[in-house]
C-alpha positions in Angstrom: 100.1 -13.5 30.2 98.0 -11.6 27.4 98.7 -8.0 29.5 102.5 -9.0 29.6 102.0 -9.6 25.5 100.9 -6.1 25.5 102.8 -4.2 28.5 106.2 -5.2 26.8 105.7 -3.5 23.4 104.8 -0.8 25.1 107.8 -0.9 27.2 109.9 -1.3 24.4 108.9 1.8 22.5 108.7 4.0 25.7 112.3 2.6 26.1 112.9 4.2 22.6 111.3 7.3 23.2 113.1 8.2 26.5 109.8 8.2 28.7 110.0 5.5 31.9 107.1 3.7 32.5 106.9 4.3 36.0 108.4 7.9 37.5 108.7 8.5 41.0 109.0 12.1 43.1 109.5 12.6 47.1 106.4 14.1 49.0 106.4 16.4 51.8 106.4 13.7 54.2 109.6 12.1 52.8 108.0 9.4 51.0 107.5 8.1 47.4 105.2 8.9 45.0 104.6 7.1 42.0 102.8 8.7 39.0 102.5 7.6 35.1 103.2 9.7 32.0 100.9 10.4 30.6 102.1 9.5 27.0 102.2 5.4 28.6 98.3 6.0 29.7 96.8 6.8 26.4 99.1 4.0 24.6 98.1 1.4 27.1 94.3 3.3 26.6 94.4 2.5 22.9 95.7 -1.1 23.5 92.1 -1.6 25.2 90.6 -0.2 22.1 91.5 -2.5 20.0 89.0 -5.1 20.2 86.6 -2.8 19.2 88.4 -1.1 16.2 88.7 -4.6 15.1 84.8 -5.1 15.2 83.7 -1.7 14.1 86.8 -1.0 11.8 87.4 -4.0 9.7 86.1 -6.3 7.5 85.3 -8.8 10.5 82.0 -7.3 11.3 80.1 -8.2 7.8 82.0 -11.9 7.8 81.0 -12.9 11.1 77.3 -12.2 10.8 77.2 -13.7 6.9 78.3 -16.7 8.6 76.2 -16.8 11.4 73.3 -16.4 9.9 74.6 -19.2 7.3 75.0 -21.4 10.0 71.0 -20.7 11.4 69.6 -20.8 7.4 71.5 -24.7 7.6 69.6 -25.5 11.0 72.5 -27.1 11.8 72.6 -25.8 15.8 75.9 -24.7 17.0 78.1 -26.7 13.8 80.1 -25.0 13.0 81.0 -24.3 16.6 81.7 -20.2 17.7 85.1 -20.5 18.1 85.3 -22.2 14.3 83.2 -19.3 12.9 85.2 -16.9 14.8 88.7 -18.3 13.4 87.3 -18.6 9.5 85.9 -14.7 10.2 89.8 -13.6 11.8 91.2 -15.6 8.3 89.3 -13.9 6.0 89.2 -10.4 7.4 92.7 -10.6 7.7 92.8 -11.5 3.7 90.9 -9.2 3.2 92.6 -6.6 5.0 95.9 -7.0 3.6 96.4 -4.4 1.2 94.7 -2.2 3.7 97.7 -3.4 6.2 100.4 -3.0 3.7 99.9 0.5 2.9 99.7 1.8 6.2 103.2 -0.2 7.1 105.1 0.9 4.2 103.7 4.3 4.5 103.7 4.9 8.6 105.4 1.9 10.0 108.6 1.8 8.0 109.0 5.9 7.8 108.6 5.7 12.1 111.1 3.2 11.9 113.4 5.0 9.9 113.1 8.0 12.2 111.9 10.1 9.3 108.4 10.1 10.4 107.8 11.2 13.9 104.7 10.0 16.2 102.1 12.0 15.1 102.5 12.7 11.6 102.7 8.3 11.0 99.6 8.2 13.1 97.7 10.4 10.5 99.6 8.2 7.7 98.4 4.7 9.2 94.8 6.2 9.6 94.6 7.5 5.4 94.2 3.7 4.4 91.6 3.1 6.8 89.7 6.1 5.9 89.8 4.9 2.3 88.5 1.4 3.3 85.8 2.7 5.4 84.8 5.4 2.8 84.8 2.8 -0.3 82.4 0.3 1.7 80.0 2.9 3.6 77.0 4.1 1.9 76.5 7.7 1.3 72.9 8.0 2.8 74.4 6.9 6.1 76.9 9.1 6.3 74.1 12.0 5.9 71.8 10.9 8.5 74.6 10.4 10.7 76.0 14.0 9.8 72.6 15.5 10.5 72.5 13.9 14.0 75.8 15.3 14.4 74.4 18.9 12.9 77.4 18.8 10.8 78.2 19.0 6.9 77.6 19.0 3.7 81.3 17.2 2.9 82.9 18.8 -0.3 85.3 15.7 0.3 85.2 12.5 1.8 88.4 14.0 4.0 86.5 16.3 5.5 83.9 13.5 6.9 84.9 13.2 10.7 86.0 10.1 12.0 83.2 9.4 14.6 80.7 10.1 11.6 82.7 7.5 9.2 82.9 4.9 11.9 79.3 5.2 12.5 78.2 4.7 8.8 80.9 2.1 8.2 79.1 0.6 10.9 75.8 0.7 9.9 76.5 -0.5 6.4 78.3 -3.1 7.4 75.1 -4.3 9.3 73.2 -3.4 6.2 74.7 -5.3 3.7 75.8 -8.5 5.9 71.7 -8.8 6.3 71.1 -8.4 2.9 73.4 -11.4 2.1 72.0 -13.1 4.4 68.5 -12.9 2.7 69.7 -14.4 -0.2 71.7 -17.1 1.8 68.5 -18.4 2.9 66.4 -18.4 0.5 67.4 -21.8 -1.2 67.4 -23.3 2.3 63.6 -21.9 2.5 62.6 -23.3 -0.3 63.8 -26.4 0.8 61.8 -26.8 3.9 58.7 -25.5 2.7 59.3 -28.5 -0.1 59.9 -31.2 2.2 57.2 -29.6 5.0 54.2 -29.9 2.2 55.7 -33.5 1.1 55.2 -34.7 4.5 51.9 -33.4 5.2 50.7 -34.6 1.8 51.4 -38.1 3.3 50.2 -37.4 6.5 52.9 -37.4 8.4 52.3 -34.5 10.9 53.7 -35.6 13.9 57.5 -35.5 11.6 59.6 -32.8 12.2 60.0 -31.3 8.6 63.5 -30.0 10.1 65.3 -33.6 10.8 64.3 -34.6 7.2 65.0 -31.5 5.3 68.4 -30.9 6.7 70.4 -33.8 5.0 69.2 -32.5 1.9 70.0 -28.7 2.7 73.6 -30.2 4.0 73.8 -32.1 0.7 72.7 -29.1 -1.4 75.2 -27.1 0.1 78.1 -29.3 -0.8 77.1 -30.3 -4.7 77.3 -26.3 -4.8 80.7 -26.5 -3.2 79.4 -23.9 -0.8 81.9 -22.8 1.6 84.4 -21.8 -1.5 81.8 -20.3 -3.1 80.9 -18.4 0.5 84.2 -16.9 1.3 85.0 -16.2 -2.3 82.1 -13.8 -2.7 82.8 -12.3 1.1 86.3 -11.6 -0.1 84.9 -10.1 -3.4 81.9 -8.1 -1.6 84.8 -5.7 -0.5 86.0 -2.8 -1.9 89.6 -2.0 -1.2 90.8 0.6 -3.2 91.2 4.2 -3.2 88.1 5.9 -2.1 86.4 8.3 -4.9 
Protein backbone atom coordinates (compact mmCIF):
# COMPACT_ATOMS: atom_id res chain seq x y z
CA UNK A 1 0.00 0.00 0.00
CA UNK A 2 2.64 2.73 1.18
CA UNK A 3 4.69 2.11 -2.57
CA UNK A 4 1.21 2.51 -4.30
CA UNK A 5 0.96 5.98 -2.00
CA UNK A 6 4.02 6.90 -3.65
CA UNK A 7 4.09 5.17 -7.29
CA UNK A 8 0.78 7.15 -8.10
CA UNK A 9 2.09 10.73 -7.64
CA UNK A 10 4.69 9.81 -9.56
CA UNK A 11 2.59 8.55 -12.18
CA UNK A 12 0.52 11.39 -12.16
CA UNK A 13 3.25 13.91 -12.88
CA UNK A 14 5.10 11.66 -15.47
CA UNK A 15 1.47 11.62 -16.99
CA UNK A 16 1.87 15.49 -17.05
CA UNK A 17 5.15 15.59 -18.30
CA UNK A 18 4.67 13.29 -21.29
CA UNK A 19 7.21 10.49 -20.10
CA UNK A 20 5.53 6.71 -19.62
CA UNK A 21 6.44 5.01 -16.83
CA UNK A 22 7.32 1.89 -18.48
CA UNK A 23 8.69 2.03 -22.41
CA UNK A 24 9.04 -0.94 -24.35
CA UNK A 25 11.44 -1.57 -27.71
CA UNK A 26 11.68 -5.04 -29.91
CA UNK A 27 15.06 -6.91 -29.71
CA UNK A 28 16.78 -8.79 -32.32
CA UNK A 29 15.12 -11.84 -31.44
CA UNK A 30 11.63 -10.39 -31.83
CA UNK A 31 10.87 -9.97 -28.31
CA UNK A 32 10.16 -7.18 -25.75
CA UNK A 33 12.28 -5.20 -23.89
CA UNK A 34 11.30 -3.18 -21.18
CA UNK A 35 13.44 -0.27 -19.93
CA UNK A 36 12.69 2.86 -17.51
CA UNK A 37 13.40 6.58 -18.20
CA UNK A 38 15.48 7.61 -16.67
CA UNK A 39 13.71 10.94 -15.39
CA UNK A 40 10.94 8.06 -13.37
CA UNK A 41 14.41 6.44 -11.68
CA UNK A 42 15.76 9.43 -10.03
CA UNK A 43 12.07 10.71 -8.91
CA UNK A 44 11.32 7.29 -7.49
CA UNK A 45 15.29 7.55 -6.15
CA UNK A 46 14.41 10.71 -4.28
CA UNK A 47 11.12 9.24 -2.87
CA UNK A 48 13.56 6.83 -0.95
CA UNK A 49 15.40 9.79 0.30
CA UNK A 50 13.01 11.16 2.05
CA UNK A 51 13.16 9.57 5.36
CA UNK A 52 16.47 10.72 5.67
CA UNK A 53 16.04 14.42 4.59
CA UNK A 54 13.39 14.40 7.09
CA UNK A 55 15.94 13.27 9.91
CA UNK A 56 18.95 15.21 8.79
CA UNK A 57 17.03 18.18 7.23
CA UNK A 58 14.42 19.29 9.64
CA UNK A 59 13.62 20.28 12.89
CA UNK A 60 12.80 16.56 13.84
CA UNK A 61 16.26 15.57 14.69
CA UNK A 62 16.80 18.03 17.82
CA UNK A 63 13.00 17.27 19.10
CA UNK A 64 13.31 13.65 19.14
CA UNK A 65 16.50 13.39 21.14
CA UNK A 66 15.30 16.47 23.69
CA UNK A 67 12.57 14.14 24.38
CA UNK A 68 14.21 11.10 24.64
CA UNK A 69 16.56 12.03 26.78
CA UNK A 70 13.53 13.74 28.92
CA UNK A 71 12.01 10.64 29.05
CA UNK A 72 15.53 8.75 30.61
CA UNK A 73 16.15 12.07 33.12
CA UNK A 74 12.22 11.05 34.43
CA UNK A 75 13.26 7.16 34.84
CA UNK A 76 10.12 6.55 33.69
CA UNK A 77 11.16 3.30 31.27
CA UNK A 78 9.54 3.26 28.00
CA UNK A 79 6.36 6.04 29.09
CA UNK A 80 5.94 7.72 27.04
CA UNK A 81 6.07 4.87 24.63
CA UNK A 82 8.35 5.37 20.99
CA UNK A 83 5.62 5.66 18.88
CA UNK A 84 4.08 8.61 21.33
CA UNK A 85 7.49 10.42 21.30
CA UNK A 86 7.75 9.90 17.69
CA UNK A 87 4.16 11.39 16.93
CA UNK A 88 4.73 14.58 19.53
CA UNK A 89 8.33 15.00 17.55
CA UNK A 90 6.36 14.69 13.74
CA UNK A 91 3.72 17.57 15.46
CA UNK A 92 6.08 19.77 16.46
CA UNK A 93 8.67 19.62 13.63
CA UNK A 94 5.91 20.04 11.38
CA UNK A 95 4.98 23.44 13.51
CA UNK A 96 7.88 24.26 13.36
CA UNK A 97 8.51 23.79 9.89
CA UNK A 98 5.65 25.64 8.56
CA UNK A 99 6.88 28.85 7.45
CA UNK A 100 9.82 26.96 6.10
CA UNK A 101 6.91 24.84 4.03
CA UNK A 102 5.00 27.91 2.97
CA UNK A 103 7.69 29.66 1.35
CA UNK A 104 8.95 26.94 -0.69
CA UNK A 105 5.08 26.30 -1.96
CA UNK A 106 4.19 29.72 -2.84
CA UNK A 107 7.51 30.19 -4.29
CA UNK A 108 8.16 26.67 -6.23
CA UNK A 109 4.97 24.77 -5.87
CA UNK A 110 2.49 27.24 -7.09
CA UNK A 111 4.91 28.85 -9.99
CA UNK A 112 5.33 24.77 -11.21
CA UNK A 113 1.85 24.64 -11.09
CA UNK A 114 1.18 27.52 -13.03
CA UNK A 115 3.56 26.39 -15.72
CA UNK A 116 5.60 29.49 -15.21
CA UNK A 117 8.27 27.69 -13.42
CA UNK A 118 9.68 24.71 -15.11
CA UNK A 119 11.34 21.54 -13.21
CA UNK A 120 14.60 22.68 -12.44
CA UNK A 121 14.52 26.22 -11.88
CA UNK A 122 11.32 25.37 -8.82
CA UNK A 123 13.70 22.74 -7.56
CA UNK A 124 16.43 25.41 -6.88
CA UNK A 125 13.40 27.69 -5.55
CA UNK A 126 12.02 24.92 -3.01
CA UNK A 127 15.77 24.29 -1.84
CA UNK A 128 16.43 28.51 -0.93
CA UNK A 129 14.12 28.15 2.19
CA UNK A 130 15.89 25.18 3.36
CA UNK A 131 19.24 26.54 2.91
CA UNK A 132 18.13 29.48 5.02
CA UNK A 133 16.74 27.16 7.82
CA UNK A 134 19.71 25.11 7.86
CA UNK A 135 22.13 28.09 7.73
CA UNK A 136 20.11 30.18 10.64
CA UNK A 137 20.44 27.00 13.05
CA UNK A 138 24.08 25.52 12.11
CA UNK A 139 27.03 26.87 13.86
CA UNK A 140 29.76 28.55 12.06
CA UNK A 141 32.70 26.44 13.48
CA UNK A 142 31.11 23.36 12.04
CA UNK A 143 30.69 24.46 8.89
CA UNK A 144 34.73 25.17 8.90
CA UNK A 145 35.80 21.99 10.10
CA UNK A 146 33.58 20.39 7.80
CA UNK A 147 34.91 22.66 4.84
CA UNK A 148 38.43 21.77 5.72
CA UNK A 149 37.68 18.05 5.60
CA UNK A 150 36.21 18.87 2.33
CA UNK A 151 39.54 21.09 1.37
CA UNK A 152 37.17 23.61 0.37
CA UNK A 153 36.34 27.47 1.26
CA UNK A 154 36.64 30.24 2.83
CA UNK A 155 32.68 31.18 2.02
CA UNK A 156 32.30 35.03 1.14
CA UNK A 157 28.52 33.96 1.47
CA UNK A 158 26.50 31.43 3.09
CA UNK A 159 25.30 30.65 -0.78
CA UNK A 160 28.38 29.64 -1.66
CA UNK A 161 28.46 26.82 1.28
CA UNK A 162 27.80 23.44 -0.68
CA UNK A 163 24.97 21.49 0.27
CA UNK A 164 26.74 18.27 1.48
CA UNK A 165 28.88 20.69 3.74
CA UNK A 166 25.49 22.50 5.15
CA UNK A 167 23.84 19.14 5.76
CA UNK A 168 26.76 17.98 7.59
CA UNK A 169 27.01 21.00 10.03
CA UNK A 170 23.20 21.26 10.29
CA UNK A 171 23.71 17.86 11.42
CA UNK A 172 26.11 18.17 13.85
CA UNK A 173 24.58 21.16 15.49
CA UNK A 174 21.57 19.77 15.76
CA UNK A 175 23.34 16.89 17.83
CA UNK A 176 25.06 19.69 19.62
CA UNK A 177 22.47 21.64 20.93
CA UNK A 178 19.75 18.83 21.51
CA UNK A 179 22.59 17.51 24.17
CA UNK A 180 23.10 20.58 25.55
CA UNK A 181 19.27 20.87 26.40
CA UNK A 182 19.34 17.89 27.64
CA UNK A 183 22.00 18.78 30.30
CA UNK A 184 19.86 21.14 31.70
CA UNK A 185 16.71 18.91 31.43
CA UNK A 186 18.34 16.76 33.90
CA UNK A 187 19.68 18.51 36.18
CA UNK A 188 16.59 19.22 38.48
CA UNK A 189 15.84 15.49 38.13
CA UNK A 190 19.50 14.90 39.52
CA UNK A 191 19.17 16.90 42.18
CA UNK A 192 16.31 15.11 43.06
CA UNK A 193 17.66 11.69 43.41
CA UNK A 194 20.78 12.58 45.00
CA UNK A 195 18.09 14.27 47.69
CA UNK A 196 16.06 11.35 48.15
CA UNK A 197 19.36 8.74 47.79
CA UNK A 198 21.19 10.56 50.99
CA UNK A 199 17.57 10.72 52.82
CA UNK A 200 17.33 7.15 52.63
CA UNK A 201 20.73 6.23 53.61
CA UNK A 202 20.57 8.68 56.57
CA UNK A 203 17.86 6.31 57.82
CA UNK A 204 19.39 3.31 56.89
CA UNK A 205 17.49 2.13 54.39
CA UNK A 206 20.07 0.71 51.91
CA UNK A 207 18.48 -2.10 50.58
CA UNK A 208 15.63 0.80 48.96
CA UNK A 209 15.93 1.56 45.58
CA UNK A 210 16.36 5.46 45.79
CA UNK A 211 14.72 5.30 42.07
CA UNK A 212 11.04 3.88 43.03
CA UNK A 213 10.91 6.60 45.77
CA UNK A 214 12.28 9.52 44.01
CA UNK A 215 10.31 9.12 40.84
CA UNK A 216 6.74 10.19 42.18
CA UNK A 217 8.33 13.15 43.27
CA UNK A 218 10.32 13.90 39.92
CA UNK A 219 6.74 12.94 38.13
CA UNK A 220 5.05 15.42 40.51
CA UNK A 221 7.80 18.11 40.03
CA UNK A 222 7.36 17.86 36.54
CA UNK A 223 3.62 18.68 36.48
CA UNK A 224 3.42 21.63 39.29
CA UNK A 225 6.03 23.15 36.56
CA UNK A 226 3.40 22.29 33.85
CA UNK A 227 6.33 20.66 32.05
CA UNK A 228 5.34 19.37 28.82
CA UNK A 229 3.99 23.10 27.74
CA UNK A 230 6.79 24.47 28.97
CA UNK A 231 8.96 21.62 27.02
CA UNK A 232 7.56 22.06 23.59
CA UNK A 233 7.19 25.81 23.93
CA UNK A 234 10.90 26.29 24.28
CA UNK A 235 11.66 23.47 21.49
CA UNK A 236 9.46 25.52 19.15
CA UNK A 237 11.26 28.76 20.32
CA UNK A 238 14.99 27.10 20.24
CA UNK A 239 14.48 27.56 16.41
CA UNK A 240 15.45 30.08 14.18
CA UNK A 241 13.37 30.41 11.05
CA UNK A 242 14.06 33.41 9.34
CA UNK A 243 16.16 34.65 6.72
CA UNK A 244 19.73 33.49 7.12
CA UNK A 245 22.38 36.48 7.69
Amino acid sequence: MLLALLVTPVSAWAETQGLPLLSTARNASGGQDYSVPIQILAIMTMLTLLPAMLLGMTAFTRIIIVLALLRQALGTGQTPSNQILLSAALFLTLFVMSPVLERVYAEAVVPYMNDTLTFGPALEKAAAPMRDFMLAQTREDDIAMFAGIARSGPYATPDEVPFTVLAASFLTSELKTAFQIGFLLFIPFVIIDLVVASVLMAMGMMMLSPMMISLPFKIMLFVLVDGWSLLMGSLAASFVTGQAG
